[in-house]
ZAMARGU-4260 file (C-alpha; in steps of 0.2 Angstrom, whole numbers, plus 5000, padded with zeros to 4 digits):
<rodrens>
0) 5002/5027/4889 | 5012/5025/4908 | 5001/5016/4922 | 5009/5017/4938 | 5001/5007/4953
5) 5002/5011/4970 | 4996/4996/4983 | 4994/4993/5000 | 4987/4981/5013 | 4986/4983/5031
10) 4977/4973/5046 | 4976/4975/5067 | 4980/4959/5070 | 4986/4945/5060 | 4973/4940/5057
15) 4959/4952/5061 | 4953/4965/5054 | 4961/4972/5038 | 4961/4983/5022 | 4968/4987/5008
20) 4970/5000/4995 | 4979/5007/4980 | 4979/5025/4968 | 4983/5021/4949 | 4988/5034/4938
25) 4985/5031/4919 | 4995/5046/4911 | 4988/5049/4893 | 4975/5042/4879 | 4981/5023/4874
30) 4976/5030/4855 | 4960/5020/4856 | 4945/5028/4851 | 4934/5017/4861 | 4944/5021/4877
35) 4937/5027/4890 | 4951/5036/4894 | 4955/5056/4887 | 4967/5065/4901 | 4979/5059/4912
40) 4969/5053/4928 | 4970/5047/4946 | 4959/5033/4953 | 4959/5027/4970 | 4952/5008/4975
45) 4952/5001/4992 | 4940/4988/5002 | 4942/4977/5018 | 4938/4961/5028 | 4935/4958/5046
50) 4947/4944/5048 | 4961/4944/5037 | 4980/4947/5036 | 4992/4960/5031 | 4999/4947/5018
55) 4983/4944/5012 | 4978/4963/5009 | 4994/4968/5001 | 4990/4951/4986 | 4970/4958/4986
60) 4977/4976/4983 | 4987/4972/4968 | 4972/4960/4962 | 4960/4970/4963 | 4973/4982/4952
65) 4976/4974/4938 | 4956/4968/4937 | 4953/4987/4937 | 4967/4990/4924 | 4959/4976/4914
70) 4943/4982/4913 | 4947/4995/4902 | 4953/4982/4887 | 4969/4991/4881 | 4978/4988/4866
75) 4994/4977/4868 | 5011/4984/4870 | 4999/5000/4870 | 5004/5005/4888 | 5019/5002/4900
80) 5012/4997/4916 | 5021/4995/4933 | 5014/4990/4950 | 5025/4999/4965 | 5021/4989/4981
85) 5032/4990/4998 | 5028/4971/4999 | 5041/4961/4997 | 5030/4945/5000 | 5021/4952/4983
90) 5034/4957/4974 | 5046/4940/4979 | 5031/4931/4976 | 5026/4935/4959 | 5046/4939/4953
95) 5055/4924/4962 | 5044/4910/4966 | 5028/4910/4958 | 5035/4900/4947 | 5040/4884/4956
100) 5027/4887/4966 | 5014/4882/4951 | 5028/4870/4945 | 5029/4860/4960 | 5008/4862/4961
105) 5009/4874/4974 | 5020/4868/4987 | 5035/4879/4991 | 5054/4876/4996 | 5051/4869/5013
110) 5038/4855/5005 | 5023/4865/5012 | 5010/4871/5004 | 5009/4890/5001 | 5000/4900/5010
115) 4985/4910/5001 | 4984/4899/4987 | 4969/4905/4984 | 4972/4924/4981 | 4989/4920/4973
120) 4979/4910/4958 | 4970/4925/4959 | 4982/4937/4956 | 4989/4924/4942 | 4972/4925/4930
125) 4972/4946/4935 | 4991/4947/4928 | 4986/4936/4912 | 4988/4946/4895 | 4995/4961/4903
130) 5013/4965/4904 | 5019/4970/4921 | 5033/4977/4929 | 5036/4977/4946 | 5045/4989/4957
135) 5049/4987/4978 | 5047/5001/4987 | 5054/5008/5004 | 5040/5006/5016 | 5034/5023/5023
140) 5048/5031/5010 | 5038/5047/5007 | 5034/5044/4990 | 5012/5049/4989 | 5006/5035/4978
145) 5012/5022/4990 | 5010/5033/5008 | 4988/5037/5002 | 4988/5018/4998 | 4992/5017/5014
150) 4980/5028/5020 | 4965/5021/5011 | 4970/5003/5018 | 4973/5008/5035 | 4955/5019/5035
155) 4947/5001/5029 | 4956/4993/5041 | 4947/5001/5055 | 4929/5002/5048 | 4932/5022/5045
160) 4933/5020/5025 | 4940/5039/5015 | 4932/5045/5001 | 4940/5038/4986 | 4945/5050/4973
165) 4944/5048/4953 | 4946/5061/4939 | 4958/5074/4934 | 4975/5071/4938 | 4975/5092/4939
170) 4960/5090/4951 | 4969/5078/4963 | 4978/5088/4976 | 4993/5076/4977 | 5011/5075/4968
175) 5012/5055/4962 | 5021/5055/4948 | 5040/5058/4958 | 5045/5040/4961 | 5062/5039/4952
180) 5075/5030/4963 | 5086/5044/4965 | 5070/5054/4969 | 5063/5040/4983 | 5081/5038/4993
185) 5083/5057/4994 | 5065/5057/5002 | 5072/5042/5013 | 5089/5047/5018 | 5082/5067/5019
190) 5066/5061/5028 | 5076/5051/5040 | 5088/5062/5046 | 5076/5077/5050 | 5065/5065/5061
195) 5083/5059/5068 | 5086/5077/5074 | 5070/5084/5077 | 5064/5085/5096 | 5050/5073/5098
200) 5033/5078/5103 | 5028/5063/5107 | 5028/5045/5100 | 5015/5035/5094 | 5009/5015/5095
205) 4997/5003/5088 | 4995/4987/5097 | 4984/4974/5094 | 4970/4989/5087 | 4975/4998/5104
210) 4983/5016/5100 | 4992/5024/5115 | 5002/5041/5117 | 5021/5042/5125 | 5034/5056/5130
215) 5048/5047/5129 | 5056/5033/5115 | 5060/5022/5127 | 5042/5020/5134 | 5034/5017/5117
220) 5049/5004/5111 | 5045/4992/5127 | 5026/4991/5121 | 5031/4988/5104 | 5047/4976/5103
225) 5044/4959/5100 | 5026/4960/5095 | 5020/4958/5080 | 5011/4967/5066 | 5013/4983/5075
230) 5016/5004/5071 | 5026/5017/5078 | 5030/5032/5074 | 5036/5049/5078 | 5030/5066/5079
235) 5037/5083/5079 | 5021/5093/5083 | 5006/5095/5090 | 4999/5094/5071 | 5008/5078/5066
240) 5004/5069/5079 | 4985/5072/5075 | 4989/5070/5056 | 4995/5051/5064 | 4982/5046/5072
245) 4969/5053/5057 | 4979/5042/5045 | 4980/5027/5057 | 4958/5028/5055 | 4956/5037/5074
250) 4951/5054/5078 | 4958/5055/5097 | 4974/5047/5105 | 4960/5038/5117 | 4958/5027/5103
255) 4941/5034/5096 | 4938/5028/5077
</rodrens>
């Protein structure tokens, strides 16, 4: 059986407000007959917390993953299961230095203690007795599983939670099983360059939990630059611009959630 993970974290603020959220696809029956699992099937997760951080969302993510994985008892070497996160504090973290972390009881390179112990113990009892690998994505790549993670996480973020889906992988109205590499650079490289040469509608930033609308690049890169934390982002139309602010957990540009 293939398990593919797709998490995210978000917050307005650092800290503030913040969510998290992920969509696992489990892609056939493990061949245990106690399973609970028949058809290849899509379930999203997400949650949030008033004052948190982005760091801290992107670890509860994949925690709250792997808790739900576990939950289902598979057989070992039954399933290969990877977690896709766009995190490279995760996937540093638990490929790179989680391990002299514990080693040197919790302190890292600098002689400081690491931040988010707490959750990162967590995620080290979540991983225990299964067998993970893990894969770094291009943020905001185009690749679904990652970009509706997002989406769950930044509705939690802003109190305005989605519906989360679980069934059918033929009832789930989105392609998430495309995330070969070749597959995720072509959506980069091909993604990038018609935003590069498409005439903008307008441009779009989050501030401090403050959205705001501009004509021009150059207005929105002065709000932005330098701060920390924040989003931008382009649209072509009329229709992504309100596709945008939906998926940024507002209704309006006048900052309505």
């Amino acid at each position: 059986m293939d398990i593919k993970i797709f998490t995210d974290g978000s917050s307005s603020g650092n800290p503030g407000p913040g969510g998290w959220g992920a969509v696992i696809l489990m892609d056939q029956n493990d061949g245990n007959p106690k399973s609970e699992i028949r058809n290849p099937k899509v379930t999203e997760l997400g949650g949030g917390e008033k004052k948190t951080t982005n760091n801290r969302m992107e670890l509860k993510a994949v925690i709250e993953s792997l808790r739900f994985i576990k939950s289902y008892k598979l057989r070992a070497k039954s399933y290969e299961l990877v977690v896709y996160s766009d995190s490279s504090y995760v996937i540093n973290g638990v490929t790179k230095w989680l391990d002299g972390w514990i080693d040197r009881d919790w302190i890292n390179s600098k002689k400081e203690p690491v931040q988010n112990r707490d959750l990162w113990e967590e995620l080290v009892d979540a991983e225990d007795g299964l067998d993970v690998k893990w894969k770094l994505l291009p943020g905001h790549s185009g690749v679904t599983g990652n970009e509706k993670a997002d989406e769950i996480a930044t509705s939690f973020t802003f109190g305005k939670p989605k519906k989360l889906f679980s069934g059918s992988i033929d009832d789930y109205e989105f392609d998430i099983k495309d995330i070969s590499h070749d597959s995720v650079m072509k959506k980069v490289k091909d993604n990038k360059k018609t935003r590069q040469k498409g005439k903008a509608h307008s441009y779009l930033s989050l501030v401090e939990g403050k959205l705001m609308k501009h004509y021009t690049w150059k207005e929105c890169e002065a709000r932005v630059k330098g701060k920390p934390n924040v989003r931008f982002k382009k649209a072509l139309s009329p229709e992504e611009e309100h596709e945008i602010i939906r998926s940024w957990g507002f209704t309006s540009v006048d900052g309505k959630h």
